[in-house]
C-alpha positions as CSV (number, residue, x, y, z in Angstrom):
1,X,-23.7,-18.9,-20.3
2,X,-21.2,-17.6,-23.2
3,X,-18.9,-19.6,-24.9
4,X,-15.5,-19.0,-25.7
5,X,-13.6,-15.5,-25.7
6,X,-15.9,-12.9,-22.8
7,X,-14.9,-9.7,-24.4
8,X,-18.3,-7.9,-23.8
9,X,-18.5,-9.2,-20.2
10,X,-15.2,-7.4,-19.4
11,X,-15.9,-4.7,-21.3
12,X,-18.9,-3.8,-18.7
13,X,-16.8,-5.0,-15.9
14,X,-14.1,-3.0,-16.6
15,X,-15.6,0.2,-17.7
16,X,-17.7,0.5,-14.0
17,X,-14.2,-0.3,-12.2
18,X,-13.2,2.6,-9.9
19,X,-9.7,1.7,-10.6
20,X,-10.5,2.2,-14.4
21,X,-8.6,5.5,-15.9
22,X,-10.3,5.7,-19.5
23,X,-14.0,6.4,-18.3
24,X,-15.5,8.5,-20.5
25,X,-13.7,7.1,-23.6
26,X,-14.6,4.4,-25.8
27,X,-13.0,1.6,-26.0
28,X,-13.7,-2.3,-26.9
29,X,-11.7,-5.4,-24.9
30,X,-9.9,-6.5,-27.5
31,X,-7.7,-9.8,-26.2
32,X,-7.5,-11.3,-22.4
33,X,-4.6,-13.1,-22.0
34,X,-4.2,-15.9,-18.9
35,X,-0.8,-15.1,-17.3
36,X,-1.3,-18.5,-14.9
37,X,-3.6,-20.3,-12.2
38,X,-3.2,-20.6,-8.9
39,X,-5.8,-22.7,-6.6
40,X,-7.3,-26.4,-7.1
41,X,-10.7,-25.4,-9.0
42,X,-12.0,-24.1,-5.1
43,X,-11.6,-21.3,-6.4
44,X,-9.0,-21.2,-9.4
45,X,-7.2,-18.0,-8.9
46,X,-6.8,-16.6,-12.5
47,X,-4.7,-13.9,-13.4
48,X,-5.7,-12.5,-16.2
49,X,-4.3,-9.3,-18.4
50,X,-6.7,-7.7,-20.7
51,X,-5.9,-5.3,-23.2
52,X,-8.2,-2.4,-24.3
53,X,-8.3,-0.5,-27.3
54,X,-9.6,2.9,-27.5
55,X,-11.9,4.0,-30.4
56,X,-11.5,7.6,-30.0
57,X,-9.3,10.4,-31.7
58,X,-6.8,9.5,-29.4
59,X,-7.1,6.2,-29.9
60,X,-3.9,3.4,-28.2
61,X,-4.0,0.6,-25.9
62,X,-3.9,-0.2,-22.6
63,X,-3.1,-3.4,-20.4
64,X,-5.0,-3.6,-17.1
65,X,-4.4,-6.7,-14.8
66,X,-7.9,-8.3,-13.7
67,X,-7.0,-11.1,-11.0
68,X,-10.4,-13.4,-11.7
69,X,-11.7,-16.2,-9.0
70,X,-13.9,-19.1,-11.1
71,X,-15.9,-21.8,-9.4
72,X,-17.7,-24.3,-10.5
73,X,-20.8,-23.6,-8.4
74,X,-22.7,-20.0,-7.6
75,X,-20.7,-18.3,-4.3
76,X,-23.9,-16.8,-2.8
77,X,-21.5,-14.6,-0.5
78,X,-19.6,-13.3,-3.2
79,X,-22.4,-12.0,-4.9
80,X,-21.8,-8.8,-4.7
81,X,-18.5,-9.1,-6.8
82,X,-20.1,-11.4,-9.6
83,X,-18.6,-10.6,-13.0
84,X,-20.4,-13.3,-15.1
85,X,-20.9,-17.2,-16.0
86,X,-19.3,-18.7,-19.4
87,X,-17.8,-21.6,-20.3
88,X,-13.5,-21.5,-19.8
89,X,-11.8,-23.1,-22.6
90,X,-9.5,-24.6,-19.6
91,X,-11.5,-24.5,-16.7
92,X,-15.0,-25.5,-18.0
93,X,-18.5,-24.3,-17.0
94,X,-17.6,-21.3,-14.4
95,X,-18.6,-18.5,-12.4
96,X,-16.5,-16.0,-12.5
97,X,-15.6,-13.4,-9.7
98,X,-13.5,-10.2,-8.9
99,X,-10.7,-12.0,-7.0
100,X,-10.0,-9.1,-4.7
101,X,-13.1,-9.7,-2.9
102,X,-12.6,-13.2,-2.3
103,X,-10.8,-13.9,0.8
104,X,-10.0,-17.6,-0.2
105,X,-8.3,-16.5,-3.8
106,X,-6.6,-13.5,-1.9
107,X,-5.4,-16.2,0.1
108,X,-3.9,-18.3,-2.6
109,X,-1.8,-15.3,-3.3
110,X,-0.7,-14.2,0.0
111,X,0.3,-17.9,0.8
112,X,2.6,-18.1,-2.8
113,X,4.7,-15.2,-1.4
114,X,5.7,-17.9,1.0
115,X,5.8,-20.9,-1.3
116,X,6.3,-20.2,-4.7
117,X,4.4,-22.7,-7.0
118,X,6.4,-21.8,-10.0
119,X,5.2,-21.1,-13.3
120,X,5.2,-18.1,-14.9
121,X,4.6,-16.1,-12.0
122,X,7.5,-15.1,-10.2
123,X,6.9,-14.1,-6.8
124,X,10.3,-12.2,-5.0
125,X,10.9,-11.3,-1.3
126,X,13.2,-9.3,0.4
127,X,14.9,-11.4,3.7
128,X,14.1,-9.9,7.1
129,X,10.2,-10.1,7.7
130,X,8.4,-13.5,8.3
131,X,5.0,-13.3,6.8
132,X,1.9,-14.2,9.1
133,X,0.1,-17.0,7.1
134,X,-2.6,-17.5,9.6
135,X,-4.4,-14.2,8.6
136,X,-7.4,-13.2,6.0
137,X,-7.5,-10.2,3.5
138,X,-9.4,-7.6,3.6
139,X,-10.5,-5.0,0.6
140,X,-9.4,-1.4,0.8
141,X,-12.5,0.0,-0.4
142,X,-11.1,3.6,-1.7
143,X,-8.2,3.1,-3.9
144,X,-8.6,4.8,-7.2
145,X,-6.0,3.2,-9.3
146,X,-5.1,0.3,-7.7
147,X,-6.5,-2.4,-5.8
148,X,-4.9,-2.8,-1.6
149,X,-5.7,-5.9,0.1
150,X,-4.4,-6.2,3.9
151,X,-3.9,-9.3,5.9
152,X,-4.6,-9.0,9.2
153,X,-2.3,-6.5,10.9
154,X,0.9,-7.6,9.0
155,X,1.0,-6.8,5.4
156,X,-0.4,-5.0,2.7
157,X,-0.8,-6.0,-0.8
158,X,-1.4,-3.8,-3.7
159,X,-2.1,-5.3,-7.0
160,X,-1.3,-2.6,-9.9
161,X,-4.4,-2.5,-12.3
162,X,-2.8,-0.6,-15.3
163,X,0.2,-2.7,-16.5
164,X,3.0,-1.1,-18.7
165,X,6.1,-3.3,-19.3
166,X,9.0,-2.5,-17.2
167,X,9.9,-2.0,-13.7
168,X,7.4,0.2,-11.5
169,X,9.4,2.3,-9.8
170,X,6.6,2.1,-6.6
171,X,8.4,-1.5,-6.5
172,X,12.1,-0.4,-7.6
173,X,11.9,3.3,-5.3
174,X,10.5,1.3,-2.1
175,X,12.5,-1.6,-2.3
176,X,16.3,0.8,-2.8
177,X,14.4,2.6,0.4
178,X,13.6,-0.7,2.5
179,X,17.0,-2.2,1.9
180,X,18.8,1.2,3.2
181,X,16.6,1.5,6.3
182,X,14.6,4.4,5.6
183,X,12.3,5.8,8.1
184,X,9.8,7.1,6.0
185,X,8.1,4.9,4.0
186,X,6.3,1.3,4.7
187,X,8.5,-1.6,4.1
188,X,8.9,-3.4,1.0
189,X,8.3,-7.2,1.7
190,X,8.2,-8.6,-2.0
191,X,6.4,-8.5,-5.2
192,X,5.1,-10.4,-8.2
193,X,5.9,-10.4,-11.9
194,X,6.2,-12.1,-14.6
195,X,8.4,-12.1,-18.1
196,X,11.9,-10.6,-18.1
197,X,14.5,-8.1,-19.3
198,X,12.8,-5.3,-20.7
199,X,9.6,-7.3,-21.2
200,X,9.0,-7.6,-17.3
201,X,5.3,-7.3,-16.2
202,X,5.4,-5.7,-12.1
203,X,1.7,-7.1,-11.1
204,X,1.5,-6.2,-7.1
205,X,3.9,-5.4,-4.5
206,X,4.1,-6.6,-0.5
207,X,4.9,-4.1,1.9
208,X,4.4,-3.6,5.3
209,X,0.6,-2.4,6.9
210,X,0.6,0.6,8.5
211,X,-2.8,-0.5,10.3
212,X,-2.8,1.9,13.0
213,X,-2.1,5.4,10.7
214,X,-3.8,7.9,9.4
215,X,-4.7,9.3,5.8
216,X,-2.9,12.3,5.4
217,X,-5.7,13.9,3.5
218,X,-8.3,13.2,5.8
219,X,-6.5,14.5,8.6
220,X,-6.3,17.8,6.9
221,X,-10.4,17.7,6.1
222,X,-10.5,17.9,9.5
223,X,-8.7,20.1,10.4
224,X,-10.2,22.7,8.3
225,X,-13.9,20.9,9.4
226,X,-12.6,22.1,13.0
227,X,-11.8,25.8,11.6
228,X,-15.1,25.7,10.2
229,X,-16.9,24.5,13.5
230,X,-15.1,27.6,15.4
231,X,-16.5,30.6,14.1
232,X,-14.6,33.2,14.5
233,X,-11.2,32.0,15.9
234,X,-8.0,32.3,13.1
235,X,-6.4,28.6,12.1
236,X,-3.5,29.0,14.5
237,X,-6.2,29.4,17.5
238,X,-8.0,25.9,17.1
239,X,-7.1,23.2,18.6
240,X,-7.5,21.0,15.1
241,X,-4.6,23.3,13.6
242,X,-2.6,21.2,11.3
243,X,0.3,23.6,11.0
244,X,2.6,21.4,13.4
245,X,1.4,18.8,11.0
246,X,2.1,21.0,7.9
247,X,5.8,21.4,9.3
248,X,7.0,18.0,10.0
249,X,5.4,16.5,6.8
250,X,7.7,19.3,5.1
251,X,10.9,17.7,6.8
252,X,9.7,14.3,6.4
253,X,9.7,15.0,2.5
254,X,12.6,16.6,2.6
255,X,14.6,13.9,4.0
256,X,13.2,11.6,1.5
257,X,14.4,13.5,-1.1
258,X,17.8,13.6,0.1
259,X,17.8,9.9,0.7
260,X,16.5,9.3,-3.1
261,X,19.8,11.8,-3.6
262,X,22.0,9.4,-2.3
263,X,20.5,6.1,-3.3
264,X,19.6,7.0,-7.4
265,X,22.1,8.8,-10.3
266,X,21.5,12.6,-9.7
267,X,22.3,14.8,-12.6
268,X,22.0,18.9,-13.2
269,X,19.9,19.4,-16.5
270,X,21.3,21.2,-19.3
271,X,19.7,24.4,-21.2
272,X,18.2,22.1,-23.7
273,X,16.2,20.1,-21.3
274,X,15.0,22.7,-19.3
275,X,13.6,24.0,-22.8
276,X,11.8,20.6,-23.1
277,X,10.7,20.9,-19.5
278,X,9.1,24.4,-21.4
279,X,7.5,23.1,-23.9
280,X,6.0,20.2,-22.3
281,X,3.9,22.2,-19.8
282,X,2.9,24.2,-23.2
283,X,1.9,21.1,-24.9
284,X,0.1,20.1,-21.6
285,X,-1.5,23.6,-21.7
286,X,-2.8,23.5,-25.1
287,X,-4.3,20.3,-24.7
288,X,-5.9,21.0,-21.9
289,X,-7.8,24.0,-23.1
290,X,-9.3,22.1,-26.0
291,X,-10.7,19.9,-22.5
292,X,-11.2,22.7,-20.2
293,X,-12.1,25.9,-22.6
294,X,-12.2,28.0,-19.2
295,X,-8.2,28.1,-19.3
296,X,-8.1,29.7,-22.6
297,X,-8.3,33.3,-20.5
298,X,-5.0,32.4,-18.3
299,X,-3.2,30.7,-21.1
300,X,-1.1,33.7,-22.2
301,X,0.3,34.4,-18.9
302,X,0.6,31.0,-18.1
303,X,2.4,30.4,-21.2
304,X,4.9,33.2,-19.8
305,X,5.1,31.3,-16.4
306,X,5.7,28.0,-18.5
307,X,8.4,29.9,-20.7
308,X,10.4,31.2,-17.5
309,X,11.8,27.9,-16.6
310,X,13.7,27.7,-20.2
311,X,16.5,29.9,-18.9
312,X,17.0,28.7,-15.3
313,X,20.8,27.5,-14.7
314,X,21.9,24.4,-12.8
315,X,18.4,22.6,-12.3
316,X,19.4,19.4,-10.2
317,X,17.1,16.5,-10.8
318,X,16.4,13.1,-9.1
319,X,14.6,10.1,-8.7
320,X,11.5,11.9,-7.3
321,X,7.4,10.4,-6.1
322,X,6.3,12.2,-9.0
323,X,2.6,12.5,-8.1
324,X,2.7,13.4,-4.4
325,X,-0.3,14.9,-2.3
326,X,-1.8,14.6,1.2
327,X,-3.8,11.3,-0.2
328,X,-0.3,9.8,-0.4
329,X,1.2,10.4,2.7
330,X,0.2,8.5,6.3
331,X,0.6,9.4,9.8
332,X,1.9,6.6,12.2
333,X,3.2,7.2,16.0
334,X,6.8,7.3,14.4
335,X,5.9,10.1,12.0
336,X,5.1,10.6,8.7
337,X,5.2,7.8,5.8
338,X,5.4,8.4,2.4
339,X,3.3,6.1,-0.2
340,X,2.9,5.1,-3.7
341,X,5.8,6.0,-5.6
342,X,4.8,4.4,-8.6
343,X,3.9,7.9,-10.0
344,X,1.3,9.7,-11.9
345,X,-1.0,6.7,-13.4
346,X,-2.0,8.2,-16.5
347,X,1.7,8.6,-17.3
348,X,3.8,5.8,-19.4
349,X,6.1,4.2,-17.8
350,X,8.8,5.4,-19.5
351,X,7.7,9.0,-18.2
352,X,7.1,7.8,-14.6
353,X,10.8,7.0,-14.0
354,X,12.5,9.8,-15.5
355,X,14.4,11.6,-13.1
356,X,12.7,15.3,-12.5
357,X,13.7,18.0,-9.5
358,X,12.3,17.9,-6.4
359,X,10.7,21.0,-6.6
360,X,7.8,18.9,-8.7
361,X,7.0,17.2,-5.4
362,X,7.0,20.0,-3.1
363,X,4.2,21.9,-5.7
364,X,1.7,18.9,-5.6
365,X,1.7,19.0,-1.5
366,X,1.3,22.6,-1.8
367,X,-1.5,21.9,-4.0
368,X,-3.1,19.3,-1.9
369,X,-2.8,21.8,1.1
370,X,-5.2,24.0,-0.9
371,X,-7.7,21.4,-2.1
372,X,-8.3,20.4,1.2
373,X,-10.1,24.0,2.8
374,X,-12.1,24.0,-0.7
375,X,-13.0,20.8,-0.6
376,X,-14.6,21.1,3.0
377,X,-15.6,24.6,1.8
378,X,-17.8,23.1,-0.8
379,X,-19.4,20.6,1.2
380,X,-20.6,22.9,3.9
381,X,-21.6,24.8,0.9
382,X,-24.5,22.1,-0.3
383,X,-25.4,21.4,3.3
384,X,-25.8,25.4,4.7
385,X,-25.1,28.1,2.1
386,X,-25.7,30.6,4.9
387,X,-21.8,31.6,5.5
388,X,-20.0,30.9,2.8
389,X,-18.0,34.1,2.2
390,X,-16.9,33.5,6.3
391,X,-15.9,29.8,5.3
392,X,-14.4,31.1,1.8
393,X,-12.2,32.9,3.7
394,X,-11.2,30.4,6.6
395,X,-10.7,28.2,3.7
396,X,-7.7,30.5,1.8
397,X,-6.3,31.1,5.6
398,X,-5.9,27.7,6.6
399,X,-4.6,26.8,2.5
400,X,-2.0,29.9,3.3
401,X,-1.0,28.8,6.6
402,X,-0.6,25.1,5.9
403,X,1.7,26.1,2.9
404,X,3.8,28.4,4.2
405,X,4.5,25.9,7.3
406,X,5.1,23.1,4.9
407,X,7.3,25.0,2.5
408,X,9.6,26.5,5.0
409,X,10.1,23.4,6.7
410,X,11.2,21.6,3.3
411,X,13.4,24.2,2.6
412,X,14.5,25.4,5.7
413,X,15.3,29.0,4.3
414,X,13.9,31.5,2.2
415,X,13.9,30.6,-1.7
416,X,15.9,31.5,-4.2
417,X,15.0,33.7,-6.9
418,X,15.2,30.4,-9.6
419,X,13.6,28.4,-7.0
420,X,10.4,30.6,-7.1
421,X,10.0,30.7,-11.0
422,X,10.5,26.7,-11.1
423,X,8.5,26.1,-8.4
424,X,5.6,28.3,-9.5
425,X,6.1,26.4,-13.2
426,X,5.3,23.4,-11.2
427,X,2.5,24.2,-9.1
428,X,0.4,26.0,-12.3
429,X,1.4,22.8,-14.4
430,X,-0.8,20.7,-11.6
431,X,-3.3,23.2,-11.7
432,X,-3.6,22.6,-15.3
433,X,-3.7,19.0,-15.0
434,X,-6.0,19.0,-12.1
435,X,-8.5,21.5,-14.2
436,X,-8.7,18.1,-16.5
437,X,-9.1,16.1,-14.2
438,X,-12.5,17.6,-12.5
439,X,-13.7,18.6,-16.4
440,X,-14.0,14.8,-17.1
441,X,-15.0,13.9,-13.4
442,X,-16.4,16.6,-11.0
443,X,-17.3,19.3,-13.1
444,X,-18.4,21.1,-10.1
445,X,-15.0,21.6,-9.0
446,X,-13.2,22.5,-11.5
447,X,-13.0,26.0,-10.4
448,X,-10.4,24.9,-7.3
449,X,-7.6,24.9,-9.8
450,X,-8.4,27.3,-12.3
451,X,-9.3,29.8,-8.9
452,X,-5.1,28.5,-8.1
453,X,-4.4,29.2,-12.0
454,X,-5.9,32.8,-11.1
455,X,-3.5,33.4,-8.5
456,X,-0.4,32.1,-9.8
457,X,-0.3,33.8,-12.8
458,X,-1.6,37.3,-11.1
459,X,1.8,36.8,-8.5
């Protein structure tokens, strides 16, 4: 047992978390703060937010929300999800549990969407969808920077781990969406917050479960696990092409973004602010070399690429999803859904709800559709080497099919001139950040983007 404040407990909780974006810096846990309770001690449902300090050159802080279920005896089924034993200033001698493993305190939340307890918890609903309350959660095992909890086949909850005041525009874009009817994204049945104004804390978001779709991206791993399995038949001759796929997710998108046109302010952006649009892929450039010193032989022409959006006239931008790829998109019997407009994580907020052009979203997909092939590609790779220029070249055709579909359904005509340079900006800007990414996590792959870095700055 500890007494008193647990900062060294959380720290090693926190720092093994999947849904933890920091790992590899160091930081210390330098204040938890109890939001409120829920629950009568069987468990007491305690929402806790916990702010993290980094001891590095880049130093800052960061608020993560850790939902914690204490007891007052050892849960022998919950063992698994055990984050330690202390003595609670409020709550006495405890044992202390990841909540979103605990049916029971997953329950306590699910049921206050229904009857709020009051507090400083606000829990908010949108009228039109009854909420099943004789149903049990269950964890979504996957997530990387959130937690999902679904009960039973009606609803899905997502509890946001990383915490910036404001309004998360996953909750603000999905709720605009629900309330005009849109047909592709799951419905928003409420969410929770607490605090107000500008000081408003968005903790987790109800929305409808989409129980019987499938994961965009893993419908595309195997389709290209299908090309693979053929031999020598092209990606338009296997019955696994995802081409029709490819197509309808372009129109799908597209039809999203005009409904974000008509729903949120639209504005064109002046010469000024396509000059900042410059510079911040430079800036982003430059400080991913010093990461990722591989870059540093594409960074004059992509410098040039970067540069070539500062002139481009009438740039229309929008309320956008901001960090879309096959992993955010579902398919259901109705077509396509989109997901998790909340934006790219590792963002602030306030740079998560700028408006940007559409053309941002359109370059992660076409990303994503060329992660997929090397993806598969490199696990067949580890398993049978024999092959692999065969499979290295299934890989680009079904990346080059797959985009080309997907692009000329979104635009449904050939692109202009300006539309190529901004979209090309776009797509080597994710390459860039994606080049980080697998430097601090997969080092083994970082050569999927800079191989995309290649080829966009030798077009």
């Amino acid at each position: 047992m500890t007494n008193g404040p647990i900062p060294h407990v959380l720290h090693d909780f926190v720092a093994h978390a999947r849904w933890f974006g920091g790992k590899g810096r160091p930081f210390a846990v330098t204040r938890s703060r109890r939001l409120d309770t829920l629950g009568d001690g069987e468990p007491t449902l305690a929402m806790e937010l916990v702010t993290l300090t980094y001891d590095d050159a880049e130093g800052g802080q960061d608020l993560y929300q850790v939902p914690l279920a204490h007891y007052p005896e050892p849960q022998e089924h919950l063992e698994h999800a055990l984050i330690g034993s202390w003595v609670d200033a409020d709550l006495g001698t405890t044992h202390v549990y990841d909540a979103v493993h605990d049916r029971v305190a997953m329950g306590l939340l699910y049921a206050a969407f229904v009857t709020p307890p009051g507090g400083d918890l606000h829990f908010e609903r949108i009228p039109g969808h009854e909420l099943d309350q004789t149903t049990h959660s269950t964890l979504f095992s996957g997530e990387q920077s959130n937690s999902s909890v679904a009960f039973g086949e009606d609803a899905l909850l997502k509890l946001f781990r990383r915490i910036t005041p404001g309004r998360n525009p996953d909750i603000s874009v999905h709720e605009v969406l629900t309330r005009a009817g849109s047909d592709h994204v799951a419905a928003l049945y409420g969410w929770l917050e607490t605090g107000t104004g500008e000081d408003v804390l968005q903790l987790a978001m109800l929305q409808q479960f989409l129980r019987t779709a499938s994961d965009g991206w893993e419908l595309a791993l195997a389709s290209v696990r299908n090309l693979f399995a053929e031999g020598d038949l092209h990606a338009d001759e296997v019955g696994g092409d995802f081409a029709g796929e490819a197509a309808r997710l372009g129109v799908a998108l597209r039809e999203t973004h005009e409904s974000l046109a008509e729903l949120f302010p639209r504005r064109t952006r002046d010469a000024a602010e396509q000059a900042e649009l410059a510079a911040s892929m430079r800036a982003r450039l430059d400080a991913a070399v010093r990461i990722v010193p591989e870059l540093e032989v594409h960074s004059a022409a992509l410098t040039r690429v970067f540069d070539s959006v500062t002139g481009l006239p009438g740039v229309t931008i929008q309320q956008i999803h901001a960090d879309l790829h096959l992993g955010q998109t579902l398919r259901t019997v109705k077509g396509w859904k989109i997901v998790d407009f909340e934006g790219e994580p590792a963002k602030p907020l306030t740079e998560r709800v700028l408006p940007d052009s559409p053309w941002r979203d359109v370059a992660g997909m076409l990303r994503s559709f060329d992660y997929a092939p090397r993806v598969v590609e490199r696990t067949y790779a580890d398993a049978d080497p024999r092959g692999a220029d065969q499979r290295a070249f299934r890989a680009t055709e079904w990346s080059k099919r797959n985009r080309s579909v997907f692009l000329e359904a979104y635009a449904g005509r050939p692109l202009t001139a300006d539309e190529n340079v901004l979209l090309a900006a776009y797509v080597a800007d994710k390459a860039v950040y994606e080049a980080v990414y697998e430097a601090r996590n997969r080092p083994t792959w970082v050569s999927i983007p800079l191989d995309a870095i290649a080829d966009v700055v030798a077009a």
